[in-house]
N, C-alpha and C positions, 0 to 999 in steps of 0.2 A: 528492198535491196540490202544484202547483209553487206555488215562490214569486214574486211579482212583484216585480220589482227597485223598491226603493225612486225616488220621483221627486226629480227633481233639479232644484231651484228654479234659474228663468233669469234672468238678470240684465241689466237694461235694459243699453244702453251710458250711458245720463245715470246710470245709479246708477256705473256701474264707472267713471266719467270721476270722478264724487265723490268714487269711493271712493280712488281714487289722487290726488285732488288734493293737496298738502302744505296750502295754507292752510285750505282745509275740515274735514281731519284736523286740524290745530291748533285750529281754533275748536270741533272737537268735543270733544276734550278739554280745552279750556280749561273749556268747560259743565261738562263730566263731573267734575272736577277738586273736591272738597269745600269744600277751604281758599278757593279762586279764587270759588266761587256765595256762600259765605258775603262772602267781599270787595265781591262784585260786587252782590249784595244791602247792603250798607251805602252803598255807593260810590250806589247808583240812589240813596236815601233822600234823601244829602248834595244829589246834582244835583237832583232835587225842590226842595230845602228851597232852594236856591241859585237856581233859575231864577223861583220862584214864593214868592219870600220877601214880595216886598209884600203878597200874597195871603192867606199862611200866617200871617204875622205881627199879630196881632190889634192893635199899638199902635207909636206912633213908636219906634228901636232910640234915637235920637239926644235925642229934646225930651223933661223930663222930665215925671212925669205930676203932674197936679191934682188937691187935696183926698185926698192920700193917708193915711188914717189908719195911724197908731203907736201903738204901745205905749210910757211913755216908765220900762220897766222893762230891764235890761239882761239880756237873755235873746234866745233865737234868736227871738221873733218882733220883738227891733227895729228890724232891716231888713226887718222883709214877709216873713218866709215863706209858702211854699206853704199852706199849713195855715192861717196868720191871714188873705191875702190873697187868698180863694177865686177870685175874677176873674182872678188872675196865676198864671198855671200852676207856675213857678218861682219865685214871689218879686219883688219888687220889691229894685234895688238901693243903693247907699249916694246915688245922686243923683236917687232915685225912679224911676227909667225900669223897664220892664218885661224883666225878664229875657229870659225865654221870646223877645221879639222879638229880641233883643241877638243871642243865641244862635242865631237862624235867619236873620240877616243877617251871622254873622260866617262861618259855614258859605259865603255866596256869596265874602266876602274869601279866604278859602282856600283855595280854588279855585283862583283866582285870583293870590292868592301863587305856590304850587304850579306851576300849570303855564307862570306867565310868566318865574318864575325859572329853571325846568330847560329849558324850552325855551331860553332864551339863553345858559346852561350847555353842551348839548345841540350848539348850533349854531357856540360858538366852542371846545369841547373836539374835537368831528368833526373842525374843521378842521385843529386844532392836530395831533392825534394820526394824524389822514392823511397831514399833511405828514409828519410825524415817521417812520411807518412807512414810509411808500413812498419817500422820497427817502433816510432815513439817513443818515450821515454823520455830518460833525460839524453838523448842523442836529439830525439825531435829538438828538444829546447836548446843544447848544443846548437846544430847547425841552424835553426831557424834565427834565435837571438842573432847569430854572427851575420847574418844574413840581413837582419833588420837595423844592425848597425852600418851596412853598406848602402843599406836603403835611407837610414839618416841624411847623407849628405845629399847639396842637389848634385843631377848627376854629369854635367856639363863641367860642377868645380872639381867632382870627384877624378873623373878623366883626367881633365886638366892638372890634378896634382900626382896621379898617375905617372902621366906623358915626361911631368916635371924631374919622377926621380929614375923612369928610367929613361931617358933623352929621347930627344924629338925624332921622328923620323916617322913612314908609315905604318911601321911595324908594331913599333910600341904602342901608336893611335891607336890601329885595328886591338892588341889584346887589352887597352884600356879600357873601350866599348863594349868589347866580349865582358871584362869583367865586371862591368857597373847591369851591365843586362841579366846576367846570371842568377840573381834573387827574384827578379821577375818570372822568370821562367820556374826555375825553383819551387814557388809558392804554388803558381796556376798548378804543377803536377803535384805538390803536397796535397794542394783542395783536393784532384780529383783522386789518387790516393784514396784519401781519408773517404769520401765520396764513395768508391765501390769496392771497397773491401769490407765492407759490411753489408752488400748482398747476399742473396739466397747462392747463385751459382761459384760466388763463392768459398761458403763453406759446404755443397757437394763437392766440390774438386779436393777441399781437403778431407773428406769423408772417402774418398776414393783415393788416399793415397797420395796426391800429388805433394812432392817436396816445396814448402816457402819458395824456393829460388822460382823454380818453374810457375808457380800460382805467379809469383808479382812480373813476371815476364812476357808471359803467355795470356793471363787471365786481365790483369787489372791494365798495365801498361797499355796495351788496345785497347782496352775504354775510358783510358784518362788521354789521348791524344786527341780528341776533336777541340777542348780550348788551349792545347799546346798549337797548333796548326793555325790557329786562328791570332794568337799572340805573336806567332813568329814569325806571321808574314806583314803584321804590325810593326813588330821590333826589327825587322828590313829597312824600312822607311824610318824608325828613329835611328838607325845604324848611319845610315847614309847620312841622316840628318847631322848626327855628334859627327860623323868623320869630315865632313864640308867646316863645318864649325871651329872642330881642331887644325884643319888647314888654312884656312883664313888668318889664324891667330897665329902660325908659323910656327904649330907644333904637330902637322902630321906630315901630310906628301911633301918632299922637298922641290924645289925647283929644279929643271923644268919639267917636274912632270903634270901632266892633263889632267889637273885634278879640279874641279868645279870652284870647290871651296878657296884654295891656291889660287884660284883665278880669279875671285873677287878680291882676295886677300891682295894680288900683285898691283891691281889697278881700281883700289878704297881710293885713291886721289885724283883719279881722271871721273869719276861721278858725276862732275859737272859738265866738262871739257869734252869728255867721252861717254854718255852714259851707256851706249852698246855695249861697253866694255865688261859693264856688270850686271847688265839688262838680261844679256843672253844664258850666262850661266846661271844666274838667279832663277832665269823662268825653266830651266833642265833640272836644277834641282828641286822648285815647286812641281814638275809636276811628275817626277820621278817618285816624290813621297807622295803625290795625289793618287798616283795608281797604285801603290802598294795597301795604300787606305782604304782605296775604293773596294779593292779588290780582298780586302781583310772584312769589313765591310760586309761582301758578298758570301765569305765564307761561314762566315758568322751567322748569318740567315739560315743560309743554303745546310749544315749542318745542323741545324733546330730545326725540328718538325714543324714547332710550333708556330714558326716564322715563317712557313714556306711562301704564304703571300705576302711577305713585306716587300718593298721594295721593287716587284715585279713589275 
Protein backbone atom coordinates (compact mmCIF):
# COMPACT_ATOMS: atom_id res chain seq x y z
CA UNK A 1 0.00 0.00 0.00
CA UNK A 2 1.64 3.30 -1.05
CA UNK A 3 1.87 6.13 1.15
CA UNK A 4 0.41 9.55 0.22
CA UNK A 5 2.76 12.21 0.81
CA UNK A 6 1.72 14.17 3.45
CA UNK A 7 -0.16 17.86 2.38
CA UNK A 8 1.36 20.87 2.62
CA UNK A 9 -0.48 23.77 3.94
CA UNK A 10 -0.55 26.88 1.48
CA UNK A 11 -0.04 30.15 2.50
CA UNK A 12 -1.93 33.14 1.54
CA UNK A 13 0.35 35.89 0.36
CA UNK A 14 -1.55 38.57 3.14
CA UNK A 15 -0.48 35.74 5.63
CA UNK A 16 3.32 35.68 4.27
CA UNK A 17 3.39 39.66 3.76
CA UNK A 18 2.39 39.33 7.87
CA UNK A 19 4.39 37.07 8.54
CA UNK A 20 7.54 38.89 7.33
CA UNK A 21 6.33 42.21 8.52
CA UNK A 22 8.85 43.41 11.35
CA UNK A 23 6.28 45.59 13.10
CA UNK A 24 3.52 42.99 13.10
CA UNK A 25 6.06 40.39 14.42
CA UNK A 26 6.87 42.88 17.22
CA UNK A 27 3.37 43.44 18.24
CA UNK A 28 2.96 39.77 18.24
CA UNK A 29 5.37 39.13 20.57
CA UNK A 30 4.88 42.01 22.50
CA UNK A 31 1.25 40.01 23.23
CA UNK A 32 2.93 36.82 23.59
CA UNK A 33 5.35 38.39 25.92
CA UNK A 34 4.19 37.45 29.89
CA UNK A 35 5.86 40.15 31.83
CA UNK A 36 4.44 42.89 28.99
CA UNK A 37 0.15 41.22 29.06
CA UNK A 38 0.58 41.45 32.77
CA UNK A 39 1.99 45.34 32.43
CA UNK A 40 -0.46 45.87 29.78
CA UNK A 41 -3.19 44.54 31.74
CA UNK A 42 -2.56 46.97 34.80
CA UNK A 43 -1.52 49.86 32.38
CA UNK A 44 -5.56 49.21 30.67
CA UNK A 45 -7.15 49.38 34.43
CA UNK A 46 -4.93 52.92 35.25
CA UNK A 47 -6.28 54.34 31.51
CA UNK A 48 -9.87 53.29 32.73
CA UNK A 49 -9.72 54.63 36.11
CA UNK A 50 -8.04 57.97 34.44
CA UNK A 51 -10.39 58.58 31.45
CA UNK A 52 -13.56 57.70 33.42
CA UNK A 53 -12.73 58.86 36.79
CA UNK A 54 -15.78 61.31 37.28
CA UNK A 55 -17.65 58.21 36.58
CA UNK A 56 -15.95 55.67 38.66
CA UNK A 57 -15.49 57.95 41.31
CA UNK A 58 -18.45 57.78 43.69
CA UNK A 59 -17.70 61.45 45.61
CA UNK A 60 -15.97 64.80 45.21
CA UNK A 61 -11.57 63.75 45.32
CA UNK A 62 -11.34 67.57 46.37
CA UNK A 63 -14.61 69.13 48.70
CA UNK A 64 -14.62 67.33 51.99
CA UNK A 65 -17.45 65.16 52.93
CA UNK A 66 -20.68 66.06 55.31
CA UNK A 67 -21.89 64.55 58.72
CA UNK A 68 -19.08 62.18 58.66
CA UNK A 69 -19.24 60.06 61.68
CA UNK A 70 -15.90 59.17 64.06
CA UNK A 71 -14.90 57.46 66.58
CA UNK A 72 -13.31 59.73 69.09
CA UNK A 73 -11.08 56.80 70.33
CA UNK A 74 -7.57 56.70 69.11
CA UNK A 75 -7.36 53.43 67.07
CA UNK A 76 -7.54 52.78 63.20
CA UNK A 77 -11.09 53.54 62.93
CA UNK A 78 -10.47 57.26 63.75
CA UNK A 79 -9.94 58.37 60.42
CA UNK A 80 -12.71 56.17 58.77
CA UNK A 81 -11.54 52.99 57.84
CA UNK A 82 -12.92 50.74 55.37
CA UNK A 83 -14.48 48.57 57.91
CA UNK A 84 -16.27 51.49 60.12
CA UNK A 85 -17.03 53.56 56.99
CA UNK A 86 -19.04 50.85 54.91
CA UNK A 87 -19.97 53.58 52.06
CA UNK A 88 -16.21 54.52 51.49
CA UNK A 89 -14.39 51.71 50.07
CA UNK A 90 -11.09 53.00 51.34
CA UNK A 91 -11.69 54.95 54.28
CA UNK A 92 -12.30 58.44 54.59
CA UNK A 93 -9.21 60.67 55.03
CA UNK A 94 -7.64 63.14 57.71
CA UNK A 95 -9.93 66.11 55.95
CA UNK A 96 -12.94 63.86 55.40
CA UNK A 97 -12.88 63.52 51.61
CA UNK A 98 -13.18 59.94 50.37
CA UNK A 99 -10.38 58.15 49.61
CA UNK A 100 -11.27 55.72 47.05
CA UNK A 101 -12.21 59.00 44.85
CA UNK A 102 -8.64 60.64 45.68
CA UNK A 103 -7.18 57.55 44.47
CA UNK A 104 -8.89 57.28 41.19
CA UNK A 105 -8.41 60.82 40.20
CA UNK A 106 -4.89 60.71 41.24
CA UNK A 107 -4.23 57.70 38.68
CA UNK A 108 -5.63 60.55 35.73
CA UNK A 109 -2.64 63.07 37.29
CA UNK A 110 -0.10 60.37 36.65
CA UNK A 111 -0.76 59.82 33.66
CA UNK A 112 -0.27 62.84 33.01
CA UNK A 113 2.74 63.69 35.04
CA UNK A 114 4.34 60.74 33.19
CA UNK A 115 3.95 61.17 29.90
CA UNK A 116 4.14 65.23 29.67
CA UNK A 117 7.31 64.99 31.51
CA UNK A 118 9.19 62.27 29.14
CA UNK A 119 7.70 63.52 26.29
CA UNK A 120 9.72 66.89 26.82
CA UNK A 121 12.61 64.95 28.05
CA UNK A 122 12.21 62.72 25.06
CA UNK A 123 12.00 65.71 22.59
CA UNK A 124 14.91 68.01 23.95
CA UNK A 125 17.35 64.93 24.93
CA UNK A 126 16.65 63.56 20.66
CA UNK A 127 17.84 66.66 19.87
CA UNK A 128 20.68 67.16 21.88
CA UNK A 129 21.96 63.69 21.51
CA UNK A 130 21.45 63.85 17.56
CA UNK A 131 23.44 66.86 17.38
CA UNK A 132 25.95 65.32 19.45
CA UNK A 133 26.27 62.10 17.45
CA UNK A 134 26.08 63.03 14.10
CA UNK A 135 28.15 66.39 13.99
CA UNK A 136 30.87 65.50 16.82
CA UNK A 137 33.49 67.30 17.39
CA UNK A 138 33.99 69.48 19.92
CA UNK A 139 30.13 70.13 19.92
CA UNK A 140 29.75 66.27 20.78
CA UNK A 141 32.21 67.12 23.97
CA UNK A 142 30.21 70.42 24.44
CA UNK A 143 26.87 69.00 24.92
CA UNK A 144 27.74 65.59 26.11
CA UNK A 145 30.34 66.95 29.06
CA UNK A 146 27.38 69.32 30.23
CA UNK A 147 25.23 66.49 30.16
CA UNK A 148 27.47 64.29 32.29
CA UNK A 149 27.66 67.10 34.77
CA UNK A 150 23.82 66.85 35.28
CA UNK A 151 24.22 63.19 35.29
CA UNK A 152 26.79 63.84 38.34
CA UNK A 153 24.33 64.68 40.94
CA UNK A 154 21.78 62.07 42.29
CA UNK A 155 18.72 62.87 40.62
CA UNK A 156 16.09 63.11 43.36
CA UNK A 157 18.68 65.99 45.04
CA UNK A 158 19.18 67.41 41.70
CA UNK A 159 15.15 67.98 41.40
CA UNK A 160 14.92 68.76 44.56
CA UNK A 161 17.41 71.85 44.27
CA UNK A 162 15.67 72.57 41.02
CA UNK A 163 12.12 72.63 42.69
CA UNK A 164 14.14 74.73 45.42
CA UNK A 165 15.16 77.78 43.07
CA UNK A 166 12.27 77.93 41.26
CA UNK A 167 9.35 77.48 43.88
CA UNK A 168 7.32 74.68 44.81
CA UNK A 169 4.41 73.90 42.87
CA UNK A 170 3.42 71.06 40.09
CA UNK A 171 4.84 72.79 37.50
CA UNK A 172 8.24 73.40 38.38
CA UNK A 173 8.26 69.40 39.81
CA UNK A 174 7.12 68.27 36.25
CA UNK A 175 10.02 70.56 34.34
CA UNK A 176 12.50 69.48 37.26
CA UNK A 177 12.01 65.80 36.18
CA UNK A 178 11.94 66.65 32.43
CA UNK A 179 15.25 68.10 33.17
CA UNK A 180 17.15 65.66 35.24
CA UNK A 181 15.71 62.96 32.47
CA UNK A 182 16.96 64.70 29.59
CA UNK A 183 20.74 63.27 29.47
CA UNK A 184 19.43 59.84 29.72
CA UNK A 185 17.67 60.11 26.71
CA UNK A 186 20.21 62.11 25.20
CA UNK A 187 22.91 59.42 25.46
CA UNK A 188 20.65 56.31 24.39
CA UNK A 189 20.18 58.59 20.86
CA UNK A 190 23.93 59.68 20.80
CA UNK A 191 24.83 55.66 20.99
CA UNK A 192 22.41 54.90 18.39
CA UNK A 193 23.53 57.82 16.26
CA UNK A 194 26.98 56.96 16.53
CA UNK A 195 25.72 53.28 15.94
CA UNK A 196 24.19 53.75 12.37
CA UNK A 197 25.76 56.27 10.74
CA UNK A 198 28.43 54.41 9.89
CA UNK A 199 26.30 51.86 7.79
CA UNK A 200 26.37 50.94 4.16
CA UNK A 201 22.81 52.50 3.53
CA UNK A 202 23.97 55.26 4.76
CA UNK A 203 26.63 56.46 2.73
CA UNK A 204 24.47 55.24 -0.52
CA UNK A 205 21.85 57.92 0.52
CA UNK A 206 24.62 60.31 0.61
CA UNK A 207 26.19 59.04 -2.67
CA UNK A 208 22.75 59.90 -4.17
CA UNK A 209 22.51 63.10 -3.07
CA UNK A 210 20.70 63.37 -0.06
CA UNK A 211 21.27 66.55 1.95
CA UNK A 212 22.84 65.93 6.07
CA UNK A 213 19.55 67.28 7.31
CA UNK A 214 17.30 64.77 5.37
CA UNK A 215 19.99 61.69 5.90
CA UNK A 216 19.77 62.30 10.03
CA UNK A 217 15.99 62.70 9.74
CA UNK A 218 14.85 60.34 7.59
CA UNK A 219 17.68 57.61 7.52
CA UNK A 220 19.34 57.39 11.03
CA UNK A 221 16.59 58.92 13.44
CA UNK A 222 14.13 55.67 12.52
CA UNK A 223 16.69 53.41 13.34
CA UNK A 224 18.03 54.98 16.48
CA UNK A 225 14.35 54.98 18.01
CA UNK A 226 13.74 51.15 19.21
CA UNK A 227 16.17 51.93 22.55
CA UNK A 228 14.50 55.44 22.82
CA UNK A 229 10.92 53.73 22.97
CA UNK A 230 12.21 51.26 25.25
CA UNK A 231 13.87 53.99 27.78
CA UNK A 232 10.89 56.15 27.66
CA UNK A 233 8.42 53.99 28.55
CA UNK A 234 11.03 53.24 31.64
CA UNK A 235 11.47 56.88 32.30
CA UNK A 236 7.33 56.96 32.63
CA UNK A 237 7.49 55.00 35.82
CA UNK A 238 10.80 57.02 37.24
CA UNK A 239 8.76 60.15 36.19
CA UNK A 240 5.91 59.23 38.18
CA UNK A 241 8.20 57.91 40.59
CA UNK A 242 10.41 61.49 41.29
CA UNK A 243 6.96 63.45 40.93
CA UNK A 244 5.11 61.20 44.10
CA UNK A 245 8.56 61.84 45.89
CA UNK A 246 8.54 65.60 45.20
CA UNK A 247 5.00 65.61 46.65
CA UNK A 248 5.47 63.92 49.57
CA UNK A 249 8.29 66.25 50.58
CA UNK A 250 5.77 69.43 49.84
CA UNK A 251 7.56 70.48 46.93
CA UNK A 252 5.19 69.46 44.03
CA UNK A 253 1.19 69.02 43.86
CA UNK A 254 -0.11 71.47 46.20
CA UNK A 255 -3.01 70.68 48.48
CA UNK A 256 -5.75 69.60 47.73
CA UNK A 257 -4.97 68.26 44.84
CA UNK A 258 -5.14 64.03 44.27
CA UNK A 259 -1.80 63.57 44.06
CA UNK A 260 -0.53 59.97 45.42
CA UNK A 261 2.67 61.41 46.67
CA UNK A 262 0.66 64.51 48.46
CA UNK A 263 -1.34 61.85 50.01
CA UNK A 264 1.19 60.02 51.72
CA UNK A 265 2.92 63.25 52.44
CA UNK A 266 -0.66 64.71 54.29
CA UNK A 267 -1.19 61.60 56.43
CA UNK A 268 3.30 60.38 57.30
CA UNK A 269 1.47 60.59 60.95
CA UNK A 270 -1.49 58.52 60.89
CA UNK A 271 0.93 55.35 59.76
CA UNK A 272 0.07 53.78 62.82
CA UNK A 273 -3.42 55.15 63.74
CA UNK A 274 -4.49 54.85 60.15
CA UNK A 275 -2.30 52.93 58.02
CA UNK A 276 -4.99 52.67 55.06
CA UNK A 277 -4.25 56.04 54.83
CA UNK A 278 -0.91 55.34 53.14
CA UNK A 279 -1.43 51.84 52.37
CA UNK A 280 -3.69 52.64 49.57
CA UNK A 281 -1.75 55.23 47.66
CA UNK A 282 1.50 53.56 48.21
CA UNK A 283 0.19 50.26 46.64
CA UNK A 284 -1.30 52.78 43.27
CA UNK A 285 1.79 54.00 42.89
CA UNK A 286 3.90 50.42 43.33
CA UNK A 287 2.03 49.21 40.86
CA UNK A 288 1.53 52.15 38.46
CA UNK A 289 5.55 51.95 38.16
CA UNK A 290 5.14 47.81 38.05
CA UNK A 291 3.34 48.10 34.82
CA UNK A 292 5.26 50.60 33.02
CA UNK A 293 8.44 48.32 33.89
CA UNK A 294 6.80 45.46 32.99
CA UNK A 295 5.64 46.68 30.02
CA UNK A 296 9.41 48.36 29.11
CA UNK A 297 10.41 45.11 29.97
CA UNK A 298 8.20 43.54 27.16
CA UNK A 299 9.31 46.07 24.68
CA UNK A 300 12.65 45.54 25.12
CA UNK A 301 12.29 41.82 24.17
CA UNK A 302 9.66 42.13 21.71
CA UNK A 303 12.02 44.78 19.75
CA UNK A 304 15.31 42.30 19.71
CA UNK A 305 15.08 39.63 17.42
CA UNK A 306 17.30 38.01 19.28
CA UNK A 307 15.04 37.90 22.39
CA UNK A 308 11.99 36.85 20.70
CA UNK A 309 11.59 33.80 23.28
CA UNK A 310 12.45 35.47 26.36
CA UNK A 311 9.99 35.95 28.47
CA UNK A 312 7.22 34.26 26.63
Amino acid sequence: MTQQPASVPVLSAESIQQRDNPYIMTVRRLFQHRSAQLGMALLGILIICAIFAEQIAPFDPIVPLKNVKRRDVACIHLLGCPAEQQEHLMGIDGNSRDLFSRIIFGARLSLIIGISTVSFAIIIGCFLGAIAGFIGGWLDDLIMRSLDVLMAFPSLLLAIAIVAVLGPGLINALLAIAIIEIPIFARVVRASVLSVKELDFISASRSLGASELRILLTRILPNALTPLIVQGTLGIASAILSAAALSFLGLGAEFPTPEWGLMLGEERNSVFNAPHLVFFPGIAIMLTVLSFNLIGDGLRDALDPRLANHGA
